[in-house]
BALOBA-1460 file (C-alpha; in Angstrom, 3 decimals):
// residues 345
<rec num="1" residu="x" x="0.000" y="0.000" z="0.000"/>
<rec num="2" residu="x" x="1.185" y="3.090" z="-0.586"/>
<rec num="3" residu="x" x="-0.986" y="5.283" z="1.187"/>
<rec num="4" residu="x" x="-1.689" y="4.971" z="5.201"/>
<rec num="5" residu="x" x="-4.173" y="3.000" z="6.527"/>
<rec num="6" residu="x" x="-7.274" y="4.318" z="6.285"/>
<rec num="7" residu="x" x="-8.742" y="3.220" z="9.296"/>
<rec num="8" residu="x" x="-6.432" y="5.158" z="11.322"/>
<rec num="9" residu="x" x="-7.843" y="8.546" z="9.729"/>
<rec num="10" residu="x" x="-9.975" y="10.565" z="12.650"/>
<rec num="11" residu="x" x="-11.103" y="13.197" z="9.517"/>
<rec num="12" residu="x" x="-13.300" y="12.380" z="6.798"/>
<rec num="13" residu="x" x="-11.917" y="14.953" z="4.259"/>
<rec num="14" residu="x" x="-10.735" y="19.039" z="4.119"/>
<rec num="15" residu="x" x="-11.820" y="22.021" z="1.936"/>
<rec num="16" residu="x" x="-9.204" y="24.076" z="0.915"/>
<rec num="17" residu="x" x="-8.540" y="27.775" z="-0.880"/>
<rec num="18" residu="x" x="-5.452" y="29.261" z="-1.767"/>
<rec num="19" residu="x" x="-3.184" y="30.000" z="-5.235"/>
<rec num="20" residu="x" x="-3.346" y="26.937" z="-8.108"/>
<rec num="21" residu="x" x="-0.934" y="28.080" z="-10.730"/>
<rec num="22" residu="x" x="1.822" y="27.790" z="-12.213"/>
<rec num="23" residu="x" x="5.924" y="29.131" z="-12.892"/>
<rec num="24" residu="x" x="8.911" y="28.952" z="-14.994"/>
<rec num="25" residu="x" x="12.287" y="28.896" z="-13.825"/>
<rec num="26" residu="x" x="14.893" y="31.298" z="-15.237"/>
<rec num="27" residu="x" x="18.962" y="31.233" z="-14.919"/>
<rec num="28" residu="x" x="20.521" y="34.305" z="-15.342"/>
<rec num="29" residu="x" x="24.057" y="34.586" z="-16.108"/>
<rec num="30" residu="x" x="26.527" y="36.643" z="-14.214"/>
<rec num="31" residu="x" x="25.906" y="36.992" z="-10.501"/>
<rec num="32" residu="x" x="25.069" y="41.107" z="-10.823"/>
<rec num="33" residu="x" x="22.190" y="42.766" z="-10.033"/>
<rec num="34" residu="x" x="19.843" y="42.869" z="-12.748"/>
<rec num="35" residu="x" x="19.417" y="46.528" z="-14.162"/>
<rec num="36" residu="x" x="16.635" y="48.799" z="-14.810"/>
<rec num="37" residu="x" x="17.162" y="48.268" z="-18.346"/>
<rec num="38" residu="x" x="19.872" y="45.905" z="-18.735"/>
<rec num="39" residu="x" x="19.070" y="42.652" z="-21.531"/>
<rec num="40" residu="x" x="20.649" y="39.773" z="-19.804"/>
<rec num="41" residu="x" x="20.896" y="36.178" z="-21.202"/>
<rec num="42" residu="x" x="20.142" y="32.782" z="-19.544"/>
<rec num="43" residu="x" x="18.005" y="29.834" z="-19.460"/>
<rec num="44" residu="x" x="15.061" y="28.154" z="-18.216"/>
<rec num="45" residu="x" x="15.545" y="25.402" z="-15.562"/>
<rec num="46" residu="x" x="13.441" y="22.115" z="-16.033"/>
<rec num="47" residu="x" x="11.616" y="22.545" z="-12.840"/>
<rec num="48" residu="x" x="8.176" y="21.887" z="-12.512"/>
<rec num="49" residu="x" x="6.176" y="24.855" z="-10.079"/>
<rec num="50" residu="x" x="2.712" y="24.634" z="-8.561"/>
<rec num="51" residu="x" x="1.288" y="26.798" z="-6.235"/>
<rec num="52" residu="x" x="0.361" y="26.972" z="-2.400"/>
<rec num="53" residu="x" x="-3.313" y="25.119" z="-2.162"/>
<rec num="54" residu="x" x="-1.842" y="22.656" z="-5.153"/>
<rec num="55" residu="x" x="1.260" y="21.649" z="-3.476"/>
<rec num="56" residu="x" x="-0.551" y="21.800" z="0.627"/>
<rec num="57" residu="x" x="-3.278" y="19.760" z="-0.706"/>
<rec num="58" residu="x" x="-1.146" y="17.021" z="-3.244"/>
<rec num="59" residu="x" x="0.668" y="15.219" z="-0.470"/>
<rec num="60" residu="x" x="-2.434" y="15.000" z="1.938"/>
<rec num="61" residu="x" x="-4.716" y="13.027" z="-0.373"/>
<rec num="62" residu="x" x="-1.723" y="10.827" z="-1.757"/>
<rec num="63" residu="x" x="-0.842" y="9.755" z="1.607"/>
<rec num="64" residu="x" x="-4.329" y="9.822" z="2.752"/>
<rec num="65" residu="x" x="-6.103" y="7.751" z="-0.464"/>
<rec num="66" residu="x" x="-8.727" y="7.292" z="-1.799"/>
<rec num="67" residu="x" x="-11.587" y="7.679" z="1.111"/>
<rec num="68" residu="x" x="-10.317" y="11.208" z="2.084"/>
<rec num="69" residu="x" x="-11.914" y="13.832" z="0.519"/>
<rec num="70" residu="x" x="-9.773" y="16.443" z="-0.952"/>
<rec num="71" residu="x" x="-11.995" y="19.768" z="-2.511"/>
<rec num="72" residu="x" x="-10.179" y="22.470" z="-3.496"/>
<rec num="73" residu="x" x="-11.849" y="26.016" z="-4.113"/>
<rec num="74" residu="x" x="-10.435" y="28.121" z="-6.281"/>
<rec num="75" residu="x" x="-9.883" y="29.324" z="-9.930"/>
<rec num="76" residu="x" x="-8.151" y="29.020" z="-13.094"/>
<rec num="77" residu="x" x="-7.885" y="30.895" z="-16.163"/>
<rec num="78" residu="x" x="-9.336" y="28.793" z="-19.213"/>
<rec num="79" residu="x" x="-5.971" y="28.333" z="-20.808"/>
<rec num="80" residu="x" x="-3.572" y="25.959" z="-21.300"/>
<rec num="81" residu="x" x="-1.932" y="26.114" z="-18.192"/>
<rec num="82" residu="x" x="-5.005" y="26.117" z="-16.201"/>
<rec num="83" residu="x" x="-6.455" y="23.144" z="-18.044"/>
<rec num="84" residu="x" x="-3.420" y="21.331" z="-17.309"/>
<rec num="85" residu="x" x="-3.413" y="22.173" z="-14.134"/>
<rec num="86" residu="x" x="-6.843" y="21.139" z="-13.456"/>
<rec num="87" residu="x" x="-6.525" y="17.530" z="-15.205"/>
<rec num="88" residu="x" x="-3.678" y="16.893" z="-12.626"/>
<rec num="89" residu="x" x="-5.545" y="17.428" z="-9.821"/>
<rec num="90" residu="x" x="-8.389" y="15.822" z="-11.072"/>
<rec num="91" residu="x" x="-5.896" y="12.282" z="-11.649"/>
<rec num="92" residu="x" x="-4.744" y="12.710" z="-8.167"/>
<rec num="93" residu="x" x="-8.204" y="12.196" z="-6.803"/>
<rec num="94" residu="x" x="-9.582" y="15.868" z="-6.267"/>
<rec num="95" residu="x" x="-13.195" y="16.770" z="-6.252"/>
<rec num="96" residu="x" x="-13.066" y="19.327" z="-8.569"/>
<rec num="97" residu="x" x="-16.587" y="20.882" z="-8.328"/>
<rec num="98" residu="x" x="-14.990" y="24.002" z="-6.621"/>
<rec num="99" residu="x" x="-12.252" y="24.658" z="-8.852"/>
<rec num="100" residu="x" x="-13.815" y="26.842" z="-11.487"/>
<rec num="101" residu="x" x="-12.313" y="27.892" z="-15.216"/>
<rec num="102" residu="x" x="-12.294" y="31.655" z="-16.304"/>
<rec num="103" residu="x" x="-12.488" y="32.648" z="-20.133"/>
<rec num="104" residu="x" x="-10.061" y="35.302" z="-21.043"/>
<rec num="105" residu="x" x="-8.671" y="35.552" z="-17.447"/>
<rec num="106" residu="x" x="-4.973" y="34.116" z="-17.051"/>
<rec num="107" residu="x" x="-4.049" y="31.155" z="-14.544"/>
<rec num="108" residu="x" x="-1.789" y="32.645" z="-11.786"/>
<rec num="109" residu="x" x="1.841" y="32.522" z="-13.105"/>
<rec num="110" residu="x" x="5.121" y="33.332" z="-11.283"/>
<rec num="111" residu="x" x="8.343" y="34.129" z="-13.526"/>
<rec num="112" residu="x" x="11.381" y="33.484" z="-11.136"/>
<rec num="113" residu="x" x="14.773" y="34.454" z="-11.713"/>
<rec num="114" residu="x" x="17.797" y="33.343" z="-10.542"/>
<rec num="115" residu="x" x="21.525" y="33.806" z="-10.092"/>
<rec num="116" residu="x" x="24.044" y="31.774" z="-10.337"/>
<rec num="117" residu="x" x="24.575" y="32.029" z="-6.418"/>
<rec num="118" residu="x" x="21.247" y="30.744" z="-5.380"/>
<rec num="119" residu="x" x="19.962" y="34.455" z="-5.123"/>
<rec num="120" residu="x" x="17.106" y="35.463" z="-7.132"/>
<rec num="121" residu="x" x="13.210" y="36.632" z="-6.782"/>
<rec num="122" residu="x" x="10.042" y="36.190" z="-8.745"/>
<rec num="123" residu="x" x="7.249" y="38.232" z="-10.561"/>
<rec num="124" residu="x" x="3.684" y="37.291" z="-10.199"/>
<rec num="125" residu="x" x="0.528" y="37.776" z="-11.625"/>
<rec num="126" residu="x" x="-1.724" y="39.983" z="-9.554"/>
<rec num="127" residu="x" x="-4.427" y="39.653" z="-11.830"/>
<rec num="128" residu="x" x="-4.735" y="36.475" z="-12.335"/>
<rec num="129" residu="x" x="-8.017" y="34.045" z="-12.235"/>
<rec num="130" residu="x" x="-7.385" y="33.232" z="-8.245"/>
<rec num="131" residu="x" x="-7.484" y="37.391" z="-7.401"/>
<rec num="132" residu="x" x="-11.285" y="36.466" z="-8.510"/>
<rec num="133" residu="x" x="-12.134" y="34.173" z="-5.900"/>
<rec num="134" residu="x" x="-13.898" y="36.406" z="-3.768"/>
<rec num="135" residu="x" x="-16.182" y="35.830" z="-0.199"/>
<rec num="136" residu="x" x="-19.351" y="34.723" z="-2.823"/>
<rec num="137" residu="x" x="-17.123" y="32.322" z="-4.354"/>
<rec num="138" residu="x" x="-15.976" y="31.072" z="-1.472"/>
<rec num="139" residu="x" x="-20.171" y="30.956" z="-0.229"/>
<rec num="140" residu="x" x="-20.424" y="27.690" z="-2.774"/>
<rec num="141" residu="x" x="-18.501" y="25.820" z="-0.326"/>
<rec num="142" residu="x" x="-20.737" y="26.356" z="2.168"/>
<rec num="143" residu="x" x="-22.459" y="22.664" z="1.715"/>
<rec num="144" residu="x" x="-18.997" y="20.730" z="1.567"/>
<rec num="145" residu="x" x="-18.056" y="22.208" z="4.593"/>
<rec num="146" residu="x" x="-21.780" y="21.568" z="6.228"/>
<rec num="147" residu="x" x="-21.727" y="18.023" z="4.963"/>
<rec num="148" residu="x" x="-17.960" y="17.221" z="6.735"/>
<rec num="149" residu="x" x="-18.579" y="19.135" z="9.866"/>
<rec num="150" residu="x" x="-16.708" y="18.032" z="12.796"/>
<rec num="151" residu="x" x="-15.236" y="15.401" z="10.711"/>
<rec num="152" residu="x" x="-13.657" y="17.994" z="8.627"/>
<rec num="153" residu="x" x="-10.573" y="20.031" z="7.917"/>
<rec num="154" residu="x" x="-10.206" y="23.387" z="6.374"/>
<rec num="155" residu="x" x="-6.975" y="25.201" z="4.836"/>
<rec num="156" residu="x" x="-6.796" y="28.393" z="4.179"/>
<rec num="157" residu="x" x="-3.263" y="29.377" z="2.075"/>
<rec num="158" residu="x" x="-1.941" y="32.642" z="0.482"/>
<rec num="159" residu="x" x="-2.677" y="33.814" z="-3.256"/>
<rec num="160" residu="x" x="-6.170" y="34.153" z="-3.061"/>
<rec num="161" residu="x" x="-7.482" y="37.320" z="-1.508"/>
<rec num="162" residu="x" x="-7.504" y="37.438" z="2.116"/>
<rec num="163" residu="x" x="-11.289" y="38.227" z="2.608"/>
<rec num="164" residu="x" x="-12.194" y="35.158" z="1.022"/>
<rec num="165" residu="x" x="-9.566" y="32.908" z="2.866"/>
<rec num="166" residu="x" x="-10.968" y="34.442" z="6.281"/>
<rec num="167" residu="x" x="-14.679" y="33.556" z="4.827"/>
<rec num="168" residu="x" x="-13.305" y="29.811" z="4.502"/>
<rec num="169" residu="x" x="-12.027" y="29.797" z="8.024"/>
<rec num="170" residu="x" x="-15.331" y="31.786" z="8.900"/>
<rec num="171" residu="x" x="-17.514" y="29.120" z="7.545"/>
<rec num="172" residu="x" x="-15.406" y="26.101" z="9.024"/>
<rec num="173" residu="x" x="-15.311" y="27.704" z="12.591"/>
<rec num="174" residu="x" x="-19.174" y="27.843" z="12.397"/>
<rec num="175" residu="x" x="-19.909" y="24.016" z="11.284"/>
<rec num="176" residu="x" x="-17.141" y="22.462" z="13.580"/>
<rec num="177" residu="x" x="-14.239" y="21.826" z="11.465"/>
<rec num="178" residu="x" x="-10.483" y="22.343" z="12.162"/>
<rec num="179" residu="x" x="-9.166" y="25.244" z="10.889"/>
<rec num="180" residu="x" x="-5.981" y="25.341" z="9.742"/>
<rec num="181" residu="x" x="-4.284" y="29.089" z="7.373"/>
<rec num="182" residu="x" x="-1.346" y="30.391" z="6.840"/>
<rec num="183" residu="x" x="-0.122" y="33.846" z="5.507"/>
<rec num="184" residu="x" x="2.341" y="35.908" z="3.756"/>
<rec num="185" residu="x" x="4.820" y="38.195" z="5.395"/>
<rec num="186" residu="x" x="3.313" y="41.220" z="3.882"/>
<rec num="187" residu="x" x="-0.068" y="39.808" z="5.220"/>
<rec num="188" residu="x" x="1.055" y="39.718" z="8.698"/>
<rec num="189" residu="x" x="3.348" y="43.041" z="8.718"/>
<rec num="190" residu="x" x="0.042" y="44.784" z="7.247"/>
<rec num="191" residu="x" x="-3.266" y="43.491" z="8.295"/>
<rec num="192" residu="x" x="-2.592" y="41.212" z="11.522"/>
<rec num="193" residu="x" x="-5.448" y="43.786" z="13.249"/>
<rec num="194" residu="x" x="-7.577" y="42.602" z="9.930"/>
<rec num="195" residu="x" x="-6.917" y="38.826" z="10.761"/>
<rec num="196" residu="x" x="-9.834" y="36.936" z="12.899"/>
<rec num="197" residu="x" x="-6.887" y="34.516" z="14.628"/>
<rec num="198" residu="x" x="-10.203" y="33.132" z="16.381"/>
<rec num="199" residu="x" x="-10.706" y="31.413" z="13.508"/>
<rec num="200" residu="x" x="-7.888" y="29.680" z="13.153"/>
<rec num="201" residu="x" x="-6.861" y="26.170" z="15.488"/>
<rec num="202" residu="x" x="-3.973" y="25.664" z="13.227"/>
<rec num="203" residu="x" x="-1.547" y="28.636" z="12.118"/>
<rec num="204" residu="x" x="1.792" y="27.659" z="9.711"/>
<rec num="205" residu="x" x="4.488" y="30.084" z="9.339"/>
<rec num="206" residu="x" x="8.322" y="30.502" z="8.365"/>
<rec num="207" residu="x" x="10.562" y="32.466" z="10.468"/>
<rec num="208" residu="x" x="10.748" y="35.273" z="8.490"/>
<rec num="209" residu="x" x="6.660" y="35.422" z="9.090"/>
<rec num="210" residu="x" x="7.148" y="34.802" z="12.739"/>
<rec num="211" residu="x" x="9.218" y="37.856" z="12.642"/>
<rec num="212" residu="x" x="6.284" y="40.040" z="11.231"/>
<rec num="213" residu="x" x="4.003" y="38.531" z="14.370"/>
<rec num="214" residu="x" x="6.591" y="39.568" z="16.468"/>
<rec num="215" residu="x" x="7.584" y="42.734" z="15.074"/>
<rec num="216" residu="x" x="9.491" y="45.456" z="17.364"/>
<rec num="217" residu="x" x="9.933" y="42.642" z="19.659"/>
<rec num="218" residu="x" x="11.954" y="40.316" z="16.975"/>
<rec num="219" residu="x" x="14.594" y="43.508" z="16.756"/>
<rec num="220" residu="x" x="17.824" y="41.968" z="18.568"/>
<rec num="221" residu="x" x="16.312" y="38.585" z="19.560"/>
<rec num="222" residu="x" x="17.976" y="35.129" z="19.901"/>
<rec num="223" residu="x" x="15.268" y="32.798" z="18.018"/>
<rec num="224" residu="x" x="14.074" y="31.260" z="21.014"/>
<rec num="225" residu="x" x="12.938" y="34.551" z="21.886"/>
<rec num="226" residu="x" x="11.715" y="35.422" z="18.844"/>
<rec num="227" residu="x" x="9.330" y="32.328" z="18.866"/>
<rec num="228" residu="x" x="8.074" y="33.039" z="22.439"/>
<rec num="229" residu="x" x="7.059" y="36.711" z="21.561"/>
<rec num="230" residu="x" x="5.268" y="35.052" z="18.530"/>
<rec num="231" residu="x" x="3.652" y="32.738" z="20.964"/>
<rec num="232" residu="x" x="2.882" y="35.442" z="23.339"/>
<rec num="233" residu="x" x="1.116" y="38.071" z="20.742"/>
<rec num="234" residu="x" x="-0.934" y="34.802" z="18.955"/>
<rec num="235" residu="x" x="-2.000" y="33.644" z="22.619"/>
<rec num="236" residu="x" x="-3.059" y="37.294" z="23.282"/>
<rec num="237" residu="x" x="-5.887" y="36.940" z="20.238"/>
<rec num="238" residu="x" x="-6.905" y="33.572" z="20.388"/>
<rec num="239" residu="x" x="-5.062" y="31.330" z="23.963"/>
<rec num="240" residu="x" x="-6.049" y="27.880" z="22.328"/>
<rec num="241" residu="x" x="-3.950" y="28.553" z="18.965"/>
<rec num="242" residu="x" x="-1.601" y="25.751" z="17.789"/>
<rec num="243" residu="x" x="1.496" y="27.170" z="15.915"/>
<rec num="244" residu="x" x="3.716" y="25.661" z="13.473"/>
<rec num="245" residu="x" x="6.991" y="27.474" z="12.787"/>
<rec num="246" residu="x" x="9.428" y="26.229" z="10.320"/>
<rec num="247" residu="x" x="13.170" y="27.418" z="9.961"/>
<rec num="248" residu="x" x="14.677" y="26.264" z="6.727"/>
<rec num="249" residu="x" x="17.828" y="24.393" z="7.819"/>
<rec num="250" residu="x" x="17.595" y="25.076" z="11.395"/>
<rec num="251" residu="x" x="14.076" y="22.548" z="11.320"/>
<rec num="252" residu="x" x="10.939" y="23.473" z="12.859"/>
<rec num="253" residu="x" x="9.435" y="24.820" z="16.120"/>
<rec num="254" residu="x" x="6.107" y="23.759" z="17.061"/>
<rec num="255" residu="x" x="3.848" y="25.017" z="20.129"/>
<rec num="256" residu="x" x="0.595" y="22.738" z="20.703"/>
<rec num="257" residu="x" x="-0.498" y="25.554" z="23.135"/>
<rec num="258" residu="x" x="1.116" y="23.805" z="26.342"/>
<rec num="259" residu="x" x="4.650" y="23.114" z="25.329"/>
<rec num="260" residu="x" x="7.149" y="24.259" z="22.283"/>
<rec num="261" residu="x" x="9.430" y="21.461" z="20.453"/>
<rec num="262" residu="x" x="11.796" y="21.651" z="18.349"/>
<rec num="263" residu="x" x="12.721" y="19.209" z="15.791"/>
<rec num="264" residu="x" x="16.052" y="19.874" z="13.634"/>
<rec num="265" residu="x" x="15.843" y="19.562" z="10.009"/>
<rec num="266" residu="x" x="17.275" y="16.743" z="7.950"/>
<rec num="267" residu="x" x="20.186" y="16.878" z="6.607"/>
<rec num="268" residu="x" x="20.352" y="16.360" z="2.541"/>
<rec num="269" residu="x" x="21.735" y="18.088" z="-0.297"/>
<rec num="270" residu="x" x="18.798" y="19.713" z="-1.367"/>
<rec num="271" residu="x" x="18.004" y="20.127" z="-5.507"/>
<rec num="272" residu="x" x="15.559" y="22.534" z="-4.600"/>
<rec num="273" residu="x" x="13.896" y="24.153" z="-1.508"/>
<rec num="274" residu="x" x="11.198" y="25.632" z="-3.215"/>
<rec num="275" residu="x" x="7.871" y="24.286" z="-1.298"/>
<rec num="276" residu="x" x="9.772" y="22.932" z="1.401"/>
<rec num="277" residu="x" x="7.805" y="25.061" z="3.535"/>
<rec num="278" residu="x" x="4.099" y="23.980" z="2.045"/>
<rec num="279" residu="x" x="5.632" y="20.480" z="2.122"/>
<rec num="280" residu="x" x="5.896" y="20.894" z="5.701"/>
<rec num="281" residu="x" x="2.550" y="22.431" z="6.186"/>
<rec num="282" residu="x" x="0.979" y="19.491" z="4.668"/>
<rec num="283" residu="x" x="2.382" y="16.989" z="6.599"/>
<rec num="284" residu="x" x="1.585" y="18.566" z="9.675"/>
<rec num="285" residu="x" x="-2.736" y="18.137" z="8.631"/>
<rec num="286" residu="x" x="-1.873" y="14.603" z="7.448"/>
<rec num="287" residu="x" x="-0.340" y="13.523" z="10.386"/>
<rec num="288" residu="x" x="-3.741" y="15.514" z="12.409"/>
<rec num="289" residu="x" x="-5.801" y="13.710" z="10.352"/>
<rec num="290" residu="x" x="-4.096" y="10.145" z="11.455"/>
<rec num="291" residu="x" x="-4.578" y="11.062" z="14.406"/>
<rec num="292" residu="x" x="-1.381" y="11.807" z="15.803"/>
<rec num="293" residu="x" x="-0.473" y="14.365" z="18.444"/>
<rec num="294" residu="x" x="0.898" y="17.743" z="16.987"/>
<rec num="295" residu="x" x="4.705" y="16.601" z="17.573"/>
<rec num="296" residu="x" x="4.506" y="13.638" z="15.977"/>
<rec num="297" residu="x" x="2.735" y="14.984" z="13.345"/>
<rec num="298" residu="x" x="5.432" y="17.538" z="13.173"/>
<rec num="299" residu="x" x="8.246" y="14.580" z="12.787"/>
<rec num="300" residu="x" x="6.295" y="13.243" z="9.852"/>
<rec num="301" residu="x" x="6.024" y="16.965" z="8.408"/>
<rec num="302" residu="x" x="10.310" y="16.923" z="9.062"/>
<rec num="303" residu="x" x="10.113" y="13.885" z="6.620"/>
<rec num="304" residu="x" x="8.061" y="15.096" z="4.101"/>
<rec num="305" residu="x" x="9.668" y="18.546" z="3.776"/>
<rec num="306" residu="x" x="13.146" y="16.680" z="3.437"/>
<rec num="307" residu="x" x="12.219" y="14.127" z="1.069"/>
<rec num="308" residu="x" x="10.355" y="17.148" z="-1.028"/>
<rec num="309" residu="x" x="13.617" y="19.013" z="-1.248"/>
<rec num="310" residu="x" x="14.919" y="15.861" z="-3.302"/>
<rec num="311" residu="x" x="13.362" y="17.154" z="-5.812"/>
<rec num="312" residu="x" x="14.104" y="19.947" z="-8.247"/>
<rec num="313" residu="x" x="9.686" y="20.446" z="-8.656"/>
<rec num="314" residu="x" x="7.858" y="22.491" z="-6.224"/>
<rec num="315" residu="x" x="5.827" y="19.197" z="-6.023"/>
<rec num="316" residu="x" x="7.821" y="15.868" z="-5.343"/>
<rec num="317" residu="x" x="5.716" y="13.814" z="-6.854"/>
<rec num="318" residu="x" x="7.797" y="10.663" z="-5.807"/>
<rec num="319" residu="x" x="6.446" y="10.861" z="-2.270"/>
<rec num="320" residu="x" x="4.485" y="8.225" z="-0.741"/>
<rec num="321" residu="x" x="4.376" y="6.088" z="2.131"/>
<rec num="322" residu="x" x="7.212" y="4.026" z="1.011"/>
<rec num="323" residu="x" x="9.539" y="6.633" z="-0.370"/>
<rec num="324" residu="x" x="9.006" y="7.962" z="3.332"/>
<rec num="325" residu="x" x="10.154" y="5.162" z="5.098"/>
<rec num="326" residu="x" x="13.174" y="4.465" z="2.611"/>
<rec num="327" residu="x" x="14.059" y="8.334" z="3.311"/>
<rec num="328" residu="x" x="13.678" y="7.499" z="7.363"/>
<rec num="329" residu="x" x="16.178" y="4.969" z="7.367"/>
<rec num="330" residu="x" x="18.493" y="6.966" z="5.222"/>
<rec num="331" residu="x" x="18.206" y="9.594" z="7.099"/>
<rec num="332" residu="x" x="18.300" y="8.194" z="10.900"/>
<rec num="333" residu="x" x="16.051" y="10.331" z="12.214"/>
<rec num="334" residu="x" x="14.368" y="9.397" z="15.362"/>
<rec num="335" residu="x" x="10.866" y="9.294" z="15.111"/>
<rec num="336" residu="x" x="7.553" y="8.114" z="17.577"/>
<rec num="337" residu="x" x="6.607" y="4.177" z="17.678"/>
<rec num="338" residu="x" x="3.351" y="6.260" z="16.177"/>
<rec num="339" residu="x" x="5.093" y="7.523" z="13.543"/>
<rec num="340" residu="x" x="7.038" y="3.590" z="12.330"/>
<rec num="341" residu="x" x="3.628" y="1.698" z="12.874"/>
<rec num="342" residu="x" x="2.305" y="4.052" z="10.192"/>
<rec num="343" residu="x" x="5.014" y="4.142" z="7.608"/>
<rec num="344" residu="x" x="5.469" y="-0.275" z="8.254"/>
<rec num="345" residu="x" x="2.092" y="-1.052" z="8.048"/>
């Protein structure tokens, strides 16, 4: 089998939001700061990109199978991208009622450059078919959320307008379900006062987000510190909030609203650390949804993440049960009798 057992799942399914889209990787040569008007040469890089809901959602219903709903909500452009886009996520076993095509709208695309050092940035689409999935949108998953109730997960991700991923996490807070967003930097620097943390049981975040939370009080901070003024601020707007922090090399913190624990990363030679972090974020409502407490959950997340940086896609699509069990005993990472029984079985 290459999925978990199913009986162990304590969720019946999740509804999700956030960016589906697509990228292109490009190599620039020379290591100088691109100018104003400068024409630079380069090349693409065979890498394959997806965006936040895509990649969050992906792992969770392959490891999950076949009786776990996965629904996306969201949008694509009608092109060829988009239709592409939507027949992969359609093969991996999404309900795709919610996922809606727009004529003569684009599908969200990010152009990312790079240097030869590793340095680089990206341009994105702001107007793309997912900056059109507004609150009423988001209203026609009102009876998939209804229908899973307290058997049910939602996700809220970036790259769809934050009104509408609050609605999501509105609607879910309502019928029962777990809750689970994450946002930008930007998000969290700007609007944190905007944000209903209330809604949310589950919040994932990078460090560099954590230090937004945290703001004046990250400025000359150890990262222990850091992390407990995130705690601190989160507990002040909602003091049952479960926090997921994750640190590139230096692994992940995790807080499950009694105790913190940290789990270093795994050490590979990664192709690609793009996703990493969604990766990560994925695992964690997998290992939730099997069940497991919130730090084993967060050593499964440590595996997925790791393995997913094996790849040079934004989506390893390699990953299943087995791959993660070959990559534990590679890797010799200590993990939970939980977390073995799971991965053997």
């Amino acid at each position: 089998m290459l999925n978990f057992d199913p009986s162990r799942l304590c969720y019946d399914g999740i509804v999700g939001t956030g960016g589906i889209g697509s990228g292109k990787f490009f190599m620039l040569k020379g290591n100088h700061t691109l100018g104003r008007e400068e024409s630079r040469a380069g090349h693409f890089l065979n890498i394959n990109d997806y965006c936040k809901q895509h990649i969050i959602l992906h792992y969770i219903k392959v490891l999950l199978g076949q009786s776990f709903r996965v629904i996306p909500a969201g949008k694509t452009g009608d092109d060829d991208i988009g239709c592409t886009l939507f027949r992969e996520m359609e093969e991996t076993g999404f309900e795709m009622d919610l996922v809606e095509k727009v004529n003569s709208v684009s599908t969200l695309f990010s152009f990312c450059f790079q240097y030869p050092d590793g340095s680089g940035g990206n341009l994105t689409t702001d107007n793309s078919a997912c900056s059109m999935v507004d609150t009423d949108f988001i209203e026609k998953a009102k009876p998939s959320v209804t229908a899973l109730g307290s058997k049910g997960i939602v996700m809220a991700a970036p790259e769809v307008p934050l009104p509408s991923r609050q609605r999501l996490l509105e609607l879910g807070r309502m019928h029962g379900l777990f809750c689970a967003a994450s946002f930008t930097t930007g998000e969290l620097e700007k609007s944190f006062e905007e944000i209903d943390f209330g809604n949310i049981d589950l919040l994932a975040i990078n460090a560099d987000e954590a230090s937004a939370i945290a703001g004046s009080d990250s400025v000359g901070r150890d990262k222990l510190s850091l992390i407990k003024a995130v705690i601190s601020r989160l507990q002040s707007v909602n003091g049952g909030i479960v926090i997921t922090i994750t640190d590139g090399r230096e692994g992940s913190w995790c807080w499950d609203g009694m105790e913190l624990n940290r789990i270093p990363s795994i050490e590979v030679t990664p192709v690609s650390t793009a996703g990493a972090g969604d990766a990560f974020f994925s695992g964690i409502l997998t290992g939730l949804a099997l069940g497991l407490h919130l730090f084993e959950a967060q050593q499964l997340a440590t595996l997925i993440a790791g393995l997913s940086v094996c790849s040079p896609d934004t989506i390893h699509k390699g990953i299943d049960k087995i791959s993660i069990l070959t990559f534990l005993k590679q890797s010799k990472m200590t993990v939970s009798p939980n977390i073995l029984k799971l991965l053997e079985d």
